[in-house]
TITI-832767 format. One record per residue: residue in three letters; x, y, z of N, C-alpha, C, CB in turn; residue number from 0. Coordinates in Angstrom, 2 decimals, decimal comma. Last residue first. Glycine has a CB too. Example, Ala and Ser with C-alpha at 12.3 -4.5 7.8 and 13.67 -1.06 7.14 Angstrom:
BEGIN
lonu | nX | nY | nZ | caX | caY | caZ | cX | cY | cZ | cbX | cbY | cbZ | doke
ser | 12,85 | -2,25 | 7,08 | 13,67 | -1,06 | 7,14 | 12,90 | 0,03 | 7,87 | 14,08 | -0,60 | 5,72 | 1
ala | 13,19 | -5,69 | 7,80 | 12,30 | -4,50 | 7,80 | 13,20 | -3,30 | 7,80 | 11,31 | -4,47 | 9,05 | 0
END
This chain:
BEGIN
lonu | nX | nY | nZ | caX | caY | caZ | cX | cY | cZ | cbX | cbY | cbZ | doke
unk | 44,01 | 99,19 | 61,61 | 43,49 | 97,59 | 60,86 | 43,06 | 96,53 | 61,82 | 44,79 | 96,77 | 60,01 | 167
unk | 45,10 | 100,26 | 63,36 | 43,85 | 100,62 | 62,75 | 43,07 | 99,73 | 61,66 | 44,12 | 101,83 | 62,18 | 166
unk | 48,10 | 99,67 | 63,79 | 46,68 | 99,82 | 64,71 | 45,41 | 100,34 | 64,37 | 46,86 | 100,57 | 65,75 | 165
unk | 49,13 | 99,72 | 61,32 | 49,20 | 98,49 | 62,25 | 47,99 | 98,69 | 63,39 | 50,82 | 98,38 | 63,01 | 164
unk | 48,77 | 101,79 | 59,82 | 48,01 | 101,09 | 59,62 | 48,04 | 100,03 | 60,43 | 48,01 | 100,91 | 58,59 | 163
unk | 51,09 | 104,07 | 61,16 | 49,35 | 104,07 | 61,85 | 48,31 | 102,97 | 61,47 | 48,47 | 105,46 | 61,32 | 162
unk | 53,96 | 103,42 | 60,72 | 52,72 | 103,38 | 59,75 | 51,46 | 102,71 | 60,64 | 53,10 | 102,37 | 58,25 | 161
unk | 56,25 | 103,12 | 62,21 | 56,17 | 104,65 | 61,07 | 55,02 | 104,22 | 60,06 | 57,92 | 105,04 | 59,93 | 160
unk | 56,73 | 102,00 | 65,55 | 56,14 | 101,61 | 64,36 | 56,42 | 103,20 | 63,57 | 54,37 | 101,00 | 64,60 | 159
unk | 58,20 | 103,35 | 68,45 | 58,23 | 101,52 | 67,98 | 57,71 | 101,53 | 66,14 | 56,55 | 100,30 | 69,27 | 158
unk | 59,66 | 106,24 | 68,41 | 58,12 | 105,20 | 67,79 | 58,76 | 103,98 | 67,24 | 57,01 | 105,98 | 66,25 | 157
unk | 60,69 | 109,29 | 69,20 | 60,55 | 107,51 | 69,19 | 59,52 | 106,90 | 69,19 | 61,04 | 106,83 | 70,21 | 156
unk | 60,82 | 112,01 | 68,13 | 60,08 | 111,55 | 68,76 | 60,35 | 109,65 | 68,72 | 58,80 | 112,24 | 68,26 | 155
unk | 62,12 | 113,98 | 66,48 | 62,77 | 113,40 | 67,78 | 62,27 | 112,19 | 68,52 | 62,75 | 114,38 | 68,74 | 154
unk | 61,34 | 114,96 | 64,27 | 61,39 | 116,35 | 65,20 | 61,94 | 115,50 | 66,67 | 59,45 | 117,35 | 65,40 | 153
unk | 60,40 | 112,93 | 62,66 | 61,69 | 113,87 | 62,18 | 62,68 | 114,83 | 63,31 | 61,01 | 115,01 | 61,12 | 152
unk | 58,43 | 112,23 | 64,29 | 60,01 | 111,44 | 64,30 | 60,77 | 112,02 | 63,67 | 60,22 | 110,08 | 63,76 | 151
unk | 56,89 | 113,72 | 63,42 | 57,20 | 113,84 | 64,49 | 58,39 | 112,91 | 64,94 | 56,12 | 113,76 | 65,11 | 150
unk | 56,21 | 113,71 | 61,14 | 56,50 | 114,82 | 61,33 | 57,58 | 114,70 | 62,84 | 55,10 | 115,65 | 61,34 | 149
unk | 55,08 | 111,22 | 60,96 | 56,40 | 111,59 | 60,03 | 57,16 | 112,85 | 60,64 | 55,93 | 112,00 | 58,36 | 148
unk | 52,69 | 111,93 | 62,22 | 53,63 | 110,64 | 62,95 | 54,92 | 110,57 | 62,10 | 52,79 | 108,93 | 62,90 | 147
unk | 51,67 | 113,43 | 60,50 | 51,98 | 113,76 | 61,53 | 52,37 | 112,63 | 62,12 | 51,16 | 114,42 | 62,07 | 146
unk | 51,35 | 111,21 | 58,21 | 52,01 | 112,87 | 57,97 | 52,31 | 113,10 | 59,21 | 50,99 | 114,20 | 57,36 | 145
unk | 49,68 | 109,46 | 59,89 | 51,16 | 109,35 | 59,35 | 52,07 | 110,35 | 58,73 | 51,16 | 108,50 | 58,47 | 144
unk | 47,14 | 111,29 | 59,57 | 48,08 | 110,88 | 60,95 | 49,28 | 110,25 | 60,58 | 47,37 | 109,83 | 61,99 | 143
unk | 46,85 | 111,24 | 56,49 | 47,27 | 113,22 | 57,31 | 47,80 | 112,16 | 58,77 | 45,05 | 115,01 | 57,86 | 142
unk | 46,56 | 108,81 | 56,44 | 47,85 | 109,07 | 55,19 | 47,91 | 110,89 | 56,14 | 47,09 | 109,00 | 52,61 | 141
unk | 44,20 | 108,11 | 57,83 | 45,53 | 107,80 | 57,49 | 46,10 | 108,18 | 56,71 | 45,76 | 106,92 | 57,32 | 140
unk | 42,51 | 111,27 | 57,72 | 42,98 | 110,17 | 57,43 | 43,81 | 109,55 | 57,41 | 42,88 | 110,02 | 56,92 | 139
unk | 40,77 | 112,43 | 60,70 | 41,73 | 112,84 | 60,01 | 41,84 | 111,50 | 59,04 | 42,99 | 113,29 | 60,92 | 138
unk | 38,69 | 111,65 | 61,95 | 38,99 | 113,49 | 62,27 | 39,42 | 113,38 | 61,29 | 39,95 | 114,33 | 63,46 | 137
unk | 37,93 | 108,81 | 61,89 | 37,41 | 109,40 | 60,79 | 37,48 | 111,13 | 61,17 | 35,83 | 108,73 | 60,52 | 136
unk | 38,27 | 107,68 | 64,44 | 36,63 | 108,05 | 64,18 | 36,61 | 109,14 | 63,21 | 35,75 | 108,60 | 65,58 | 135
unk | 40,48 | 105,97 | 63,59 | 39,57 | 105,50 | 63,90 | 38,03 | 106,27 | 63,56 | 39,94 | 105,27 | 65,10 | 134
unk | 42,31 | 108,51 | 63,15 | 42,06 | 108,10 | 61,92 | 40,61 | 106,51 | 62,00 | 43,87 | 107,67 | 61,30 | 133
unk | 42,16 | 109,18 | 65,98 | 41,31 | 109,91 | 65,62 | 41,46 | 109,45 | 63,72 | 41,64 | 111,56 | 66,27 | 132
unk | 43,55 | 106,57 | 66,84 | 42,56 | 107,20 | 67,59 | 41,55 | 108,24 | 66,17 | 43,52 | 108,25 | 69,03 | 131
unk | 45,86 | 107,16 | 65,99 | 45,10 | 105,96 | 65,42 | 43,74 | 106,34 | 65,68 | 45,46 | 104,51 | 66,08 | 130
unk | 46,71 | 109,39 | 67,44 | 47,10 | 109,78 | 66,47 | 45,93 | 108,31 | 65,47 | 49,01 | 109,91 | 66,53 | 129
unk | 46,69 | 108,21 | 70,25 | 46,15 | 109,84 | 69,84 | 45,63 | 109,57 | 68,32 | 47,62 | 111,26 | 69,86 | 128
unk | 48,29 | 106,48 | 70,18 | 47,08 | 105,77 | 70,47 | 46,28 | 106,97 | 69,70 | 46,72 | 105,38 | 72,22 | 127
unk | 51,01 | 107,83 | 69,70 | 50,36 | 106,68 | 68,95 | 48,84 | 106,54 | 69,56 | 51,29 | 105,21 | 69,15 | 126
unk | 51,03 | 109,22 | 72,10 | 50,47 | 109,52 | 71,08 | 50,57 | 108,70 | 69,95 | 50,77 | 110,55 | 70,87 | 125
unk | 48,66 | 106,96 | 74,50 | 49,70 | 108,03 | 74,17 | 50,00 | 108,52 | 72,86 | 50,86 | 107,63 | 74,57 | 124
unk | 46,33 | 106,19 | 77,44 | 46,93 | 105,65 | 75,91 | 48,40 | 107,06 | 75,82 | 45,20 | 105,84 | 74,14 | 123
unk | 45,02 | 104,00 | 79,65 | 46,20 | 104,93 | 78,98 | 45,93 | 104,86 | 78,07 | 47,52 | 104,77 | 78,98 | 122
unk | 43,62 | 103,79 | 83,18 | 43,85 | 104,02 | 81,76 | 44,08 | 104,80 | 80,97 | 43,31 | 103,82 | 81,31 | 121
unk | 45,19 | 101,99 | 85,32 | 44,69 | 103,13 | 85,36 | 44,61 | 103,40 | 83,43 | 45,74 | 104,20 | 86,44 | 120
unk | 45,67 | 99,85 | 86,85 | 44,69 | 99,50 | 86,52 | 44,07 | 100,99 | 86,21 | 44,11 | 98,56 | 87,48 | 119
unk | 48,47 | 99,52 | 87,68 | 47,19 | 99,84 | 88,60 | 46,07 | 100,31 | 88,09 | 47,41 | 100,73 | 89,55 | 118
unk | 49,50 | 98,42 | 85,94 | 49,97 | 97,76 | 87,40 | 49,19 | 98,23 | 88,27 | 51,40 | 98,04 | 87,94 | 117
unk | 49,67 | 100,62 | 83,71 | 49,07 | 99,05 | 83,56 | 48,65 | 98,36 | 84,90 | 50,23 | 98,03 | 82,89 | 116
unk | 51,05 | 102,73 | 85,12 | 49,68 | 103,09 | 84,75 | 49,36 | 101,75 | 84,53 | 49,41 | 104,13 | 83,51 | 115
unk | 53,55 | 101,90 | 85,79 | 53,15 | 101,92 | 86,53 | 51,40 | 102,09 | 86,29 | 53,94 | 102,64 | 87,11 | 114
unk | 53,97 | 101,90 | 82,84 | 54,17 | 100,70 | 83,63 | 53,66 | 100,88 | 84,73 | 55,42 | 100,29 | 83,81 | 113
unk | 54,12 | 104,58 | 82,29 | 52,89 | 103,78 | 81,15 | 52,89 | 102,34 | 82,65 | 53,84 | 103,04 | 78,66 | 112
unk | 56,14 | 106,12 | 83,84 | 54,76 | 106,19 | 84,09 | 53,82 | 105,40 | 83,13 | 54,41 | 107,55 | 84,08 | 111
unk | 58,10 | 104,95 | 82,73 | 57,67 | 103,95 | 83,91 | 56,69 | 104,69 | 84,19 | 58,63 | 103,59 | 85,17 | 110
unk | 57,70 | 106,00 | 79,96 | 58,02 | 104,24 | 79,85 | 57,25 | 103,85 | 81,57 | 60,42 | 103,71 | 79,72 | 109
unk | 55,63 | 108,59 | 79,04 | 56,77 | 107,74 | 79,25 | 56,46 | 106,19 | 80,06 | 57,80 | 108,66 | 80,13 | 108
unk | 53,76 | 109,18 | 77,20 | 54,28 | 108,14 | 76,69 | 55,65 | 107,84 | 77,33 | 54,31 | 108,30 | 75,31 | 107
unk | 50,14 | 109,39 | 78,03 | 51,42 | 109,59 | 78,51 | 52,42 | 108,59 | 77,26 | 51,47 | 109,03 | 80,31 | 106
unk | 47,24 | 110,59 | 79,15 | 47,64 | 110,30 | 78,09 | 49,63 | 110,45 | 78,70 | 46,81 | 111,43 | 76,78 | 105
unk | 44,48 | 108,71 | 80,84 | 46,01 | 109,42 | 81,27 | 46,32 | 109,03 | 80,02 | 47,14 | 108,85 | 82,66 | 104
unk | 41,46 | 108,70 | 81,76 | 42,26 | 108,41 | 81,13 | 43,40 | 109,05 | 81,31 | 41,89 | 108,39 | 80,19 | 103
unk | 40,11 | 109,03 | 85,67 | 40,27 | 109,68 | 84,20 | 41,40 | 108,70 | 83,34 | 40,92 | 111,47 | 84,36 | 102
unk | 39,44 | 108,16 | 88,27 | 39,26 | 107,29 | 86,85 | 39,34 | 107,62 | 85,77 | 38,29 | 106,79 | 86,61 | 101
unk | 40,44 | 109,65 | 90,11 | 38,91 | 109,50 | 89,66 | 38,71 | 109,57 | 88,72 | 38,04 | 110,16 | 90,00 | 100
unk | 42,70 | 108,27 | 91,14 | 41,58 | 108,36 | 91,63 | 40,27 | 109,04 | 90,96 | 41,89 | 108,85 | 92,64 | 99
unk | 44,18 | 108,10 | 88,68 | 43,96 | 106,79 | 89,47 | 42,89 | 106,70 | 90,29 | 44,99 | 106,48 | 90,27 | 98
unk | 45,13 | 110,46 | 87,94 | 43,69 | 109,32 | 86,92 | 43,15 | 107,89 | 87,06 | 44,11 | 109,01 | 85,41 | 97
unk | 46,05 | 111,57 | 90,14 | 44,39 | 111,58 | 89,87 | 43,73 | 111,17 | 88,70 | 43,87 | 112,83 | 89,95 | 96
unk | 48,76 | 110,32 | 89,82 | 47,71 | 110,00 | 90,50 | 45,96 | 110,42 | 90,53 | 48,23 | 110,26 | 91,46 | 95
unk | 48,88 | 110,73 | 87,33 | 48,91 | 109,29 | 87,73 | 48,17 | 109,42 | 88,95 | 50,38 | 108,59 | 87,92 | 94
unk | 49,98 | 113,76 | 87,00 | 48,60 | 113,04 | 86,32 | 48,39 | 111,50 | 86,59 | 48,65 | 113,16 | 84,63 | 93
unk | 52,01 | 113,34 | 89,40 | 50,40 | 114,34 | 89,60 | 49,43 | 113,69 | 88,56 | 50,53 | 116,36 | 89,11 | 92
unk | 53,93 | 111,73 | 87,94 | 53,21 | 111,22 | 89,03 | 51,36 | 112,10 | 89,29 | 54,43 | 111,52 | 90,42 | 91
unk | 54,50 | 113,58 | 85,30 | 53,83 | 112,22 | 85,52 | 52,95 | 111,61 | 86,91 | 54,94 | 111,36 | 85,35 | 90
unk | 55,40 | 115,53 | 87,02 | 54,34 | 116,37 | 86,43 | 53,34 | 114,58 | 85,87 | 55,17 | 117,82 | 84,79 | 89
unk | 57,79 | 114,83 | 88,87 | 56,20 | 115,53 | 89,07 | 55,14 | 115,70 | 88,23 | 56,23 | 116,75 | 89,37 | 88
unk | 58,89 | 112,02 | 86,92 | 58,55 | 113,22 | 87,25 | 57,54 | 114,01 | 88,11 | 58,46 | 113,50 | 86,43 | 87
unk | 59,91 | 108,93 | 88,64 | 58,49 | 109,75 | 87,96 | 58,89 | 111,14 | 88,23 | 56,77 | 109,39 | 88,77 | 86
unk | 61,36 | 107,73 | 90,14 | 61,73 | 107,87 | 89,06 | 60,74 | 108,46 | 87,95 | 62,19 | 106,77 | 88,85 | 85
unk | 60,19 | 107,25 | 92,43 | 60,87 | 108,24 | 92,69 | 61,34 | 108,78 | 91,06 | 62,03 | 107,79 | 93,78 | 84
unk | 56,75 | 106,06 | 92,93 | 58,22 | 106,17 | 91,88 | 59,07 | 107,11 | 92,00 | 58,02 | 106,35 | 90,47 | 83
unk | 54,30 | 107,93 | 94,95 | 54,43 | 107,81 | 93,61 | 56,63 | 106,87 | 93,42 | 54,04 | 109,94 | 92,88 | 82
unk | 53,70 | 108,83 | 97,30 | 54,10 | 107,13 | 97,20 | 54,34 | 106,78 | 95,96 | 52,99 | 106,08 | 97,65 | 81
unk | 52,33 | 110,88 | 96,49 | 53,68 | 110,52 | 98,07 | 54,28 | 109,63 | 97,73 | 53,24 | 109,98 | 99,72 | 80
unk | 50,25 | 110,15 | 94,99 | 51,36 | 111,30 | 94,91 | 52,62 | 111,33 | 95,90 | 50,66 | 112,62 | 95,15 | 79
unk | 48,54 | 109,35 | 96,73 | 48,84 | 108,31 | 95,89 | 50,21 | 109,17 | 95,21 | 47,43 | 107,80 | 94,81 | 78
unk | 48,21 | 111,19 | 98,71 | 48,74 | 110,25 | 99,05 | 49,16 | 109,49 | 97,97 | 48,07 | 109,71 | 99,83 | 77
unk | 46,46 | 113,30 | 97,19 | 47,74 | 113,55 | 97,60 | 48,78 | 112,41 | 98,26 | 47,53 | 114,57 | 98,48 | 76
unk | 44,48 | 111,45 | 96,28 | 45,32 | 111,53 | 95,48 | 46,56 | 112,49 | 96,12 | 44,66 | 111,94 | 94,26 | 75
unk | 43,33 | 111,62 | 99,04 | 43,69 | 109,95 | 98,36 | 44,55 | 110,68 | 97,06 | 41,86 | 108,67 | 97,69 | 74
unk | 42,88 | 114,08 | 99,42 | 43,77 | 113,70 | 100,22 | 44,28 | 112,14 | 99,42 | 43,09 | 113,66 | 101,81 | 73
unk | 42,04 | 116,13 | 96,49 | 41,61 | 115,36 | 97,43 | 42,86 | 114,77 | 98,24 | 40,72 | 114,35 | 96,81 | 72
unk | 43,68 | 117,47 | 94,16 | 42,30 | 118,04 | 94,88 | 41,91 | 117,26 | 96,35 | 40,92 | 117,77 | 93,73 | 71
unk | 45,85 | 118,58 | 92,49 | 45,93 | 117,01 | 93,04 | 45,05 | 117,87 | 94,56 | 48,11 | 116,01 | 93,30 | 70
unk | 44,29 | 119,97 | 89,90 | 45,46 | 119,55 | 90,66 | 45,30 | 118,98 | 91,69 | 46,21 | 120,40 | 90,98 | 69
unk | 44,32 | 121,66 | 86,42 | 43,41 | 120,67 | 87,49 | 44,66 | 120,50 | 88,51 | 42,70 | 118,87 | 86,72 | 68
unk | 43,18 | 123,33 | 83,49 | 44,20 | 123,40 | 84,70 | 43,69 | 122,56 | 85,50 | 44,42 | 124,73 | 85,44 | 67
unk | 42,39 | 122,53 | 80,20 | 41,76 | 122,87 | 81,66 | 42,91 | 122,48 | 82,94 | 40,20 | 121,83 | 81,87 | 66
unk | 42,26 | 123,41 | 77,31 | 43,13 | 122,88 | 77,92 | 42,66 | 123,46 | 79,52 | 44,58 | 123,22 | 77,25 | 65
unk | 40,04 | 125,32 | 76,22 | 40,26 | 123,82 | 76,27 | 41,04 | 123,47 | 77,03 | 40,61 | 123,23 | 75,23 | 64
unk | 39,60 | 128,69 | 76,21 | 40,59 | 127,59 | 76,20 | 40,10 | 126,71 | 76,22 | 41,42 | 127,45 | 77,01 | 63
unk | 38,47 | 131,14 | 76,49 | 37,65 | 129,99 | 75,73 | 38,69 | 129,12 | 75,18 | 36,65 | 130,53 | 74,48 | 62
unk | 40,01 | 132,27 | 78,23 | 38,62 | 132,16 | 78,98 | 38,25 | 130,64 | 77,67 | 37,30 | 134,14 | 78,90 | 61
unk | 42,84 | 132,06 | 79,59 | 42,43 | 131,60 | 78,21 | 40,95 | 131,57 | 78,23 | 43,02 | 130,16 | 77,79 | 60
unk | 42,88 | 131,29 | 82,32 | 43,80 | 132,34 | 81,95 | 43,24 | 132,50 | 79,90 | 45,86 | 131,62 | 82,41 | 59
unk | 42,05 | 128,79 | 82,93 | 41,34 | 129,92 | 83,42 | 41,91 | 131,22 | 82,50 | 41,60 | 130,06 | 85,12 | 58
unk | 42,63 | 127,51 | 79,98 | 41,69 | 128,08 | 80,97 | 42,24 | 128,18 | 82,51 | 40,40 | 127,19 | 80,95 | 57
unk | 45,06 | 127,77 | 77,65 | 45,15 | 127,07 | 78,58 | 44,03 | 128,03 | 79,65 | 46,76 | 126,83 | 78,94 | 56
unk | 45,96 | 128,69 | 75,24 | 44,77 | 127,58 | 75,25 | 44,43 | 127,38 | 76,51 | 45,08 | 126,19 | 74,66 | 55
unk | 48,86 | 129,75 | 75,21 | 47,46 | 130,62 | 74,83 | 46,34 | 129,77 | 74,84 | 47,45 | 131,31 | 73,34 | 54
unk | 50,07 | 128,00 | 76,68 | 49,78 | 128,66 | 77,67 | 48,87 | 129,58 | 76,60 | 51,05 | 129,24 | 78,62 | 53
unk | 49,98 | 126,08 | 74,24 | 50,07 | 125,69 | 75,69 | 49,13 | 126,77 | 76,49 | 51,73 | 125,73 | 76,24 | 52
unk | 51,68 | 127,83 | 72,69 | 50,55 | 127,27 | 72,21 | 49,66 | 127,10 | 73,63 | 50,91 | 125,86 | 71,34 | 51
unk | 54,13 | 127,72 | 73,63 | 53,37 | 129,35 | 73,68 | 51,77 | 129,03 | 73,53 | 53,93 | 130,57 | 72,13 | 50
unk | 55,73 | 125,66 | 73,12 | 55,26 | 124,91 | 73,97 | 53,70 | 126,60 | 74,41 | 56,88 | 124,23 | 75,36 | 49
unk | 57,38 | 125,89 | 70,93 | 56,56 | 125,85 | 70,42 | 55,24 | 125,44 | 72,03 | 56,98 | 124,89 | 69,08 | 48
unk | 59,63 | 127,07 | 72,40 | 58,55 | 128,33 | 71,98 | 57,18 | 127,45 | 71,39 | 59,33 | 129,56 | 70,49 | 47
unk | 61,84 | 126,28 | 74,26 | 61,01 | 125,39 | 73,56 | 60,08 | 126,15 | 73,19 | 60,54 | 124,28 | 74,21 | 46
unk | 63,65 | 127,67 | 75,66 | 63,51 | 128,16 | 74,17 | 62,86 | 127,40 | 73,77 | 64,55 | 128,33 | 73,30 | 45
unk | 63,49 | 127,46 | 78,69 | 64,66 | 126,64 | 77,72 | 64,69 | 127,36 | 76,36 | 64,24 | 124,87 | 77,40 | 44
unk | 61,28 | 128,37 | 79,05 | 62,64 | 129,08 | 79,60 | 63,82 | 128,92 | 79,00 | 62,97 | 128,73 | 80,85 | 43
unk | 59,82 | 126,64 | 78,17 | 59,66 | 127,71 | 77,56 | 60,89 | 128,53 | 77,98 | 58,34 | 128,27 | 77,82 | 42
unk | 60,56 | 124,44 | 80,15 | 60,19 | 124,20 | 78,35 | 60,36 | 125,59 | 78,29 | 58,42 | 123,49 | 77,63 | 41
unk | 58,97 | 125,46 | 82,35 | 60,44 | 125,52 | 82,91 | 60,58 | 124,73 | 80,96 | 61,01 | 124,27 | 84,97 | 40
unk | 56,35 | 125,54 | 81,66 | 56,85 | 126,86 | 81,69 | 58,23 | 126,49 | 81,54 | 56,49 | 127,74 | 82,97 | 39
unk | 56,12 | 122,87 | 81,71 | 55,70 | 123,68 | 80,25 | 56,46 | 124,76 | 80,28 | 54,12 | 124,19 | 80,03 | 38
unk | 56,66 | 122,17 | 84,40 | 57,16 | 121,85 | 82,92 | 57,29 | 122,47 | 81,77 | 56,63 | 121,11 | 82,49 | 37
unk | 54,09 | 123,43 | 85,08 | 55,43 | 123,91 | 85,62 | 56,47 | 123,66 | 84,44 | 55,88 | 123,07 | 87,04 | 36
unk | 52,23 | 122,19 | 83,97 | 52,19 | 123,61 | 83,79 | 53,59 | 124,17 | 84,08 | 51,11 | 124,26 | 84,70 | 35
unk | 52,31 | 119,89 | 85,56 | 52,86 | 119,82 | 83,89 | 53,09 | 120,85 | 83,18 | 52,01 | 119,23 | 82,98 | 34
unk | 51,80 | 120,90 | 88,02 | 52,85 | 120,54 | 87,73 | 53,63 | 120,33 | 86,20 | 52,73 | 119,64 | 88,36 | 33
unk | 49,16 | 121,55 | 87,40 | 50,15 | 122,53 | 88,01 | 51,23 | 121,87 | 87,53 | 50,17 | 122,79 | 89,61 | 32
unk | 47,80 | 118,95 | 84,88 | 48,23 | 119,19 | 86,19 | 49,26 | 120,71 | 86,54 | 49,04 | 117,80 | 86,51 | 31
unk | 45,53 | 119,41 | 82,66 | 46,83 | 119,22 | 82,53 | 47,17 | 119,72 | 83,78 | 47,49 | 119,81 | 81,37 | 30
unk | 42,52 | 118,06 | 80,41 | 43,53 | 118,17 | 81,90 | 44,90 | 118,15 | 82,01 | 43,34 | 117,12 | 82,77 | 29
unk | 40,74 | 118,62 | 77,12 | 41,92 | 117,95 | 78,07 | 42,60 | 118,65 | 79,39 | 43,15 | 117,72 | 77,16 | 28
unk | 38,37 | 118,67 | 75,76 | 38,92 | 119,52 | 76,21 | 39,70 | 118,40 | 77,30 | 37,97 | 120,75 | 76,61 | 27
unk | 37,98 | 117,51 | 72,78 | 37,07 | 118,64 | 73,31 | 37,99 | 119,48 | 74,65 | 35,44 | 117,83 | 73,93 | 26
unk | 39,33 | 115,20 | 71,98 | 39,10 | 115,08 | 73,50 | 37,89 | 116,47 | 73,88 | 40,90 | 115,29 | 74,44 | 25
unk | 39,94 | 115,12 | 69,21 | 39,86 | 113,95 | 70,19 | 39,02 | 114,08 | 71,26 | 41,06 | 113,64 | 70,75 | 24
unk | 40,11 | 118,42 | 68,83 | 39,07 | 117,52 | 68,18 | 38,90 | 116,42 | 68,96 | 39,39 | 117,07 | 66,82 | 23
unk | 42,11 | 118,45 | 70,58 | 41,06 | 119,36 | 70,91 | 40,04 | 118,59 | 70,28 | 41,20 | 120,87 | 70,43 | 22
unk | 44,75 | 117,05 | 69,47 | 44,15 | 116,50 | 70,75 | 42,60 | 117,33 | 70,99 | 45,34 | 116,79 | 72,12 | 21
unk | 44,89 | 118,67 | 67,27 | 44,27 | 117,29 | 66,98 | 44,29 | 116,69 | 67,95 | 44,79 | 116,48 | 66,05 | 20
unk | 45,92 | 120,93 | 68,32 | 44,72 | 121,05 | 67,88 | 43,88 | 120,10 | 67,60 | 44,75 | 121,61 | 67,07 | 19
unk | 48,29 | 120,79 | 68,14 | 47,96 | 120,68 | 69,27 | 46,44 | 120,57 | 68,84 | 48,49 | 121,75 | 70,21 | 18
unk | 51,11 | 120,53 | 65,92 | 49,49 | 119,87 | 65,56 | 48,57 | 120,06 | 67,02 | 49,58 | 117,83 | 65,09 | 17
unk | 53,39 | 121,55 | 65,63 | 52,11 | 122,60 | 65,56 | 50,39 | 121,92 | 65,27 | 52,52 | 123,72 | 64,13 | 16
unk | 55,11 | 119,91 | 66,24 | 54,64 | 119,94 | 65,32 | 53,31 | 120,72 | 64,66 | 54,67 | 118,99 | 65,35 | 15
unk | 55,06 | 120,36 | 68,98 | 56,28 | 120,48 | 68,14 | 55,86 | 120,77 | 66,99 | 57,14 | 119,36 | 68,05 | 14
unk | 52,39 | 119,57 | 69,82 | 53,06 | 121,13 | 69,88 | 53,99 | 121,13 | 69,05 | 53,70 | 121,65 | 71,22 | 13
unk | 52,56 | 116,63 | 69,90 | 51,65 | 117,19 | 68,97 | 52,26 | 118,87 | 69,21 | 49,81 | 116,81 | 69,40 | 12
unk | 55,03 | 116,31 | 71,76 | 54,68 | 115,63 | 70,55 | 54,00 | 116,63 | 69,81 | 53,86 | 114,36 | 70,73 | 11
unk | 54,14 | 117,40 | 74,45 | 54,92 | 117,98 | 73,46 | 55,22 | 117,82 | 72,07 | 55,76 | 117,94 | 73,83 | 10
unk | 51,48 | 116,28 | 75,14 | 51,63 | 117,67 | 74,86 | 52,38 | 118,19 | 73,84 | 52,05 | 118,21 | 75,81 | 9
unk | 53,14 | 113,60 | 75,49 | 52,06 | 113,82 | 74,51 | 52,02 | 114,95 | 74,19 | 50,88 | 113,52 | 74,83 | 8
unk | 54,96 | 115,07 | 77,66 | 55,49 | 114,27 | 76,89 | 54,46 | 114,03 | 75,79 | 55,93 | 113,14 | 77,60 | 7
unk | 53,23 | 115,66 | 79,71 | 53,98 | 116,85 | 79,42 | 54,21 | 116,16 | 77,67 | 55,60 | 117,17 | 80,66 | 6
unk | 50,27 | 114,39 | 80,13 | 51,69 | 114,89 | 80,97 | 52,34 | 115,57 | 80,01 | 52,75 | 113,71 | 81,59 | 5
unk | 46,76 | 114,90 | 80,44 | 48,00 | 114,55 | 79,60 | 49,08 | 114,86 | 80,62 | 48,17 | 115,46 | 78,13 | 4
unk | 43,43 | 112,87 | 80,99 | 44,38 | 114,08 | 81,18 | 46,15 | 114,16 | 80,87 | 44,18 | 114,36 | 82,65 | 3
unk | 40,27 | 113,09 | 80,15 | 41,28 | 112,97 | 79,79 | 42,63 | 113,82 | 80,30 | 40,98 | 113,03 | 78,71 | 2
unk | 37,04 | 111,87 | 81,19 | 37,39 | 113,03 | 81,35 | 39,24 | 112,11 | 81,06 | 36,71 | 113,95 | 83,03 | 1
unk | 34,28 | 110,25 | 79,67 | 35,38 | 110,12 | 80,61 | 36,39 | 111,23 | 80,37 | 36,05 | 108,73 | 80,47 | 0
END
């Protein structure tokens, strides 16, 4: 099943120069024009760690991973119309085409996760990321709580500060 992120996971693991532990997870992840936009309008700001991004990122990156995609068909330009006004572009675009052709959606904001439950679209985020790969044994608990340390240092909000609650 094909995976695709919004801006907000992206930035998590980038901050922390961990982008690389979505590549192992996923082999190769979807990221909408629009999240691209983000990224860029991030980099304008001085978010530098976001450089990662755009050196991974295919077409432009021949042996990138990170794969450009965008709202391709008319059912997902509609499901995009009708998106939450309170959704970013770059949330709504990955909502709607993981609505229509059933990709996972990695996200951790609040009303794109809510709206992702309510229609039956599937999620996870970087908690899930981060359990996820101490699940199939990439990394060990004690290196994904290094990086779940890392990342609440750097801003990030997390209901939990120990990966053993979901992996037990």
């Amino acid at each position: 099943m094909s995976v695709i992120s919004n801006t907000t996971v992206l930035s998590n693991f980038c901050e922390i120069g961990a982008l690389d532990m979505l590549r192992q997870l996923y082999r190769e992840l979807f990221v909408t024009t629009e999240v691209l936009q983000e990224i860029r309008d991030g980099l304008d700001e001085g978010y530098t760690f976001y450089l990662e991004v755009a050196r991974l990122l295919d077409p432009v990156a021949p042996a990138g991973w990170l794969r450009l995609t965008s709202l391709a068909y008319d059912e997902e330009v509609e499901l995009f119309a009708k998106m939450p006004n309170r959704l970013h572009q770059g949330e709504a675009a990955c909502l709607a085409i993981a609505q229509n052709r059933r990709w996972v959606l990695l996200t951790d904001d609040r009303s794109a996760r809510r709206y992702a439950l309510t229609h039956d679209i599937h999620l996870s985020g970087t908690l899930g990321c981060l359990a996820l790969g101490v699940q199939r044994q990439l990394w060990t608990l004690q290196e994904g709580n290094d990086r779940l340390f890392k990342m609440i240092e750097a801003g990030f909000f997390s209901p939990l500060s120990d990966l053993a609650e979901l992996v037990t």
